[in-house]
C-alpha atoms as one frame of an Amber mdcrd trajectory, in Angstrom:
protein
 -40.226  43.967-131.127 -41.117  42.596-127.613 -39.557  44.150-124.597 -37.627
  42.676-121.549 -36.580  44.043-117.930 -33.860  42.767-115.768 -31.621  43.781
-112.626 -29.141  42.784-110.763 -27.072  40.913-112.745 -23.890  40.803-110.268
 -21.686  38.936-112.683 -18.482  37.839-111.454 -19.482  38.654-108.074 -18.777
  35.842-105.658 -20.434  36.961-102.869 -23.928  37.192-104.697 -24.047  34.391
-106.373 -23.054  32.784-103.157 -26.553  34.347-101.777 -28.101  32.740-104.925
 -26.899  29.030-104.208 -24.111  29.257-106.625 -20.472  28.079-105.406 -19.285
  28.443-109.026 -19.502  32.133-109.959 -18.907  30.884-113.803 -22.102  28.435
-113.198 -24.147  31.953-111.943 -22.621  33.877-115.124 -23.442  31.499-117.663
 -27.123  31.322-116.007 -27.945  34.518-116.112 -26.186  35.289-120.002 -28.250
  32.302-121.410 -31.339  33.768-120.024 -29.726  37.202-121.950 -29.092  35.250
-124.902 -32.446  33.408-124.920 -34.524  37.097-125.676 -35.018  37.042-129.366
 -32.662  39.296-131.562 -34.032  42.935-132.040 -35.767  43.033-129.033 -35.340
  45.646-126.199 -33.765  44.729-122.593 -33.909  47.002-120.359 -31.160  46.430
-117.737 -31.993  48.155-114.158 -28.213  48.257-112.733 -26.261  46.267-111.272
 -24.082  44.525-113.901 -21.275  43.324-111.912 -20.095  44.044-108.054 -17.292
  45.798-108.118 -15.648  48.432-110.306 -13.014  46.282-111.325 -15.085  44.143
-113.105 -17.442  45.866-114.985 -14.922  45.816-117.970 -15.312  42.001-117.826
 -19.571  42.316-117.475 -19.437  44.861-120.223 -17.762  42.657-122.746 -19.485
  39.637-121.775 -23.300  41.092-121.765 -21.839  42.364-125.804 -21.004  38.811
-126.511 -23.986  37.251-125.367 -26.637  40.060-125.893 -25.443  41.962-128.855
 -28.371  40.975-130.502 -30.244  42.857-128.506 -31.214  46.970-128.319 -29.948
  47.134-124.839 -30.481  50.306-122.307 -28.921  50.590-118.788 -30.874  52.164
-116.024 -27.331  52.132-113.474 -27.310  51.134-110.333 -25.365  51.141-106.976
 -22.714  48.922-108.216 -22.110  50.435-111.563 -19.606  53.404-111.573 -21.510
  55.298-114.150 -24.638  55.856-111.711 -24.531  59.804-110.377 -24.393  58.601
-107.349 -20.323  57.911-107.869 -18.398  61.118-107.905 -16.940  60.049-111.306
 -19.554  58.501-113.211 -19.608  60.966-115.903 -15.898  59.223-116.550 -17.395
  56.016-117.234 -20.455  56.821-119.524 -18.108  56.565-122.857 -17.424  52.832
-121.526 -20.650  51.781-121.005 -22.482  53.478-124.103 -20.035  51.119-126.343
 -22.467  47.803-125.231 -26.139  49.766-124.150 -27.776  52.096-126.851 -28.915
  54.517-123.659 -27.372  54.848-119.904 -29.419  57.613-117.532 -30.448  57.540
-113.918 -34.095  56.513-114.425 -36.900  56.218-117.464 -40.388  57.027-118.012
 -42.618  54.776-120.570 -46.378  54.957-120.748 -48.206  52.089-120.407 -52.318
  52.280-120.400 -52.260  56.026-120.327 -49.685  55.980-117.072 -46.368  56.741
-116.350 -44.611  54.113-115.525 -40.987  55.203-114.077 -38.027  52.315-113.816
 -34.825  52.778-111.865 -33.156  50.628-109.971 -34.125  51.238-106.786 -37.315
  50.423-104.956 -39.510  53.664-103.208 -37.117  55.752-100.706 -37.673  53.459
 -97.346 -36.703  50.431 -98.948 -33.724  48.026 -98.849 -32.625  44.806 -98.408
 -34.018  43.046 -95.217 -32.638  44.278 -92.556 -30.592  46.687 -93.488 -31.171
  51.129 -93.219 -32.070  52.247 -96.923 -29.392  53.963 -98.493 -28.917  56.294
-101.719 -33.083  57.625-100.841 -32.286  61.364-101.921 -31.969  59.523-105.674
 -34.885  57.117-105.230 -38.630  57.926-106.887 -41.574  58.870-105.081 -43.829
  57.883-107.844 -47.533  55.899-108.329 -45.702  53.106-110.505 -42.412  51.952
-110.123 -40.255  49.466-112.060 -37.032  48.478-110.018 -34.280  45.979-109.445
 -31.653  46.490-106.061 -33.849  44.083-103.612 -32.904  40.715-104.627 -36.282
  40.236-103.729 -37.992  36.060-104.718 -41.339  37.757-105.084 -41.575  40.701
-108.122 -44.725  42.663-106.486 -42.444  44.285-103.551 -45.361  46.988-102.750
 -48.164  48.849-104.112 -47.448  49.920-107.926 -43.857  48.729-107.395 -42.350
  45.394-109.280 -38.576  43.989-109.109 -37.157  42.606-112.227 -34.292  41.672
-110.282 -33.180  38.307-112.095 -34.008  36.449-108.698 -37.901  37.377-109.100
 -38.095  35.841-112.484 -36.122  32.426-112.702 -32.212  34.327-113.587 -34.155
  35.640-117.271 -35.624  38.707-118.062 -38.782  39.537-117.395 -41.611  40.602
-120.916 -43.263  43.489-120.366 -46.629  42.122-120.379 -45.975  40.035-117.218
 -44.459  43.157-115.562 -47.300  45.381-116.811 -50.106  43.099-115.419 -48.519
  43.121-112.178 -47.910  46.522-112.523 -51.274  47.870-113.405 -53.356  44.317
-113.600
């Protein structure tokens, strides 16, 4: 079993797939499930938030990511648009939804990789956000050595020291294998 990392799916959000070049928010969808449905069956996605942009469609991301990715052993690291991260008053509502398409849902992970801890969540170092904008949501962000994250949209995956983004925008709208994200990681 291999293992995969993604973020920031935003599916059915117009206004992101707008930033990616998209005026057809089906074209963006069906980019970004084919590069889901490309990972081989049995392997493990991690998914670093983000799955749709608003609350009212995460019912329609949830269903789709089970069509195209049920294949997979999927786990959900939430972010800022998904109503099941702590961040939303209510999340604890919403975990029973999205445990029905991802085998695990918490706030952030630790794996070891060469003898380190290697912590993914979706969002970058407290500090951080998108250009130009005041980071937000910092009292939940990591202050840690090595740092796997989505929430940056960033074109580049090496967005600091020990941090990478696996947003889908880093990594051609497909997940990214672990041993691409580890080299960058740790070299």
């Amino acid at each position: 079993m291999r293992v995969w990392f993604t973020s920031d799916l935003h599916l059915g959000h117009r206004f992101v797939a707008g930033l990616r070049g998209f005026s057809d928010v089906d074209e963006h969808d069906a980019l970004i499930l084919a590069g889901l449905a490309a990972v081989p069956a049995g392997d493990r996605v991690w998914v670093l938030g983000d799955l749709s942009g608003r609350h009212d469609d995460e019912d329609r991301a949830l269903d789709v990511i089970a069509e195209h990715a049920g294949h997979l052993e999927l786990h959900l690291v939430p972010g800022n648009h998904d109503s099941c991260h702590p961040i939303h008053k209510s999340s604890f509502r919403m975990q029973r939804r999205f445990l029905e398409v991802f085998e695990s849902v918490q706030a952030f992970q630790t794996l070891r990789w060469q003898g380190r801890a290697v912590h993914l969540s979706h969002f970058p170092r407290p500090g951080q956000d998108h250009e130009g904008m005041a980071s937000r949501y910092d009292d939940v962000r990591l202050r840690t050595e090595y740092l796997v994250h989505g929430h940056l949209h960033s074109p580049q995956p090496v967005t600091g020291p020990g941090q990478v983004d696996v947003g889908v925008e880093a990594w051609g709208f497909r997940p990214a294998p672990q041993e691409s994200v580890e080299k960058l990681l740790l070299g």
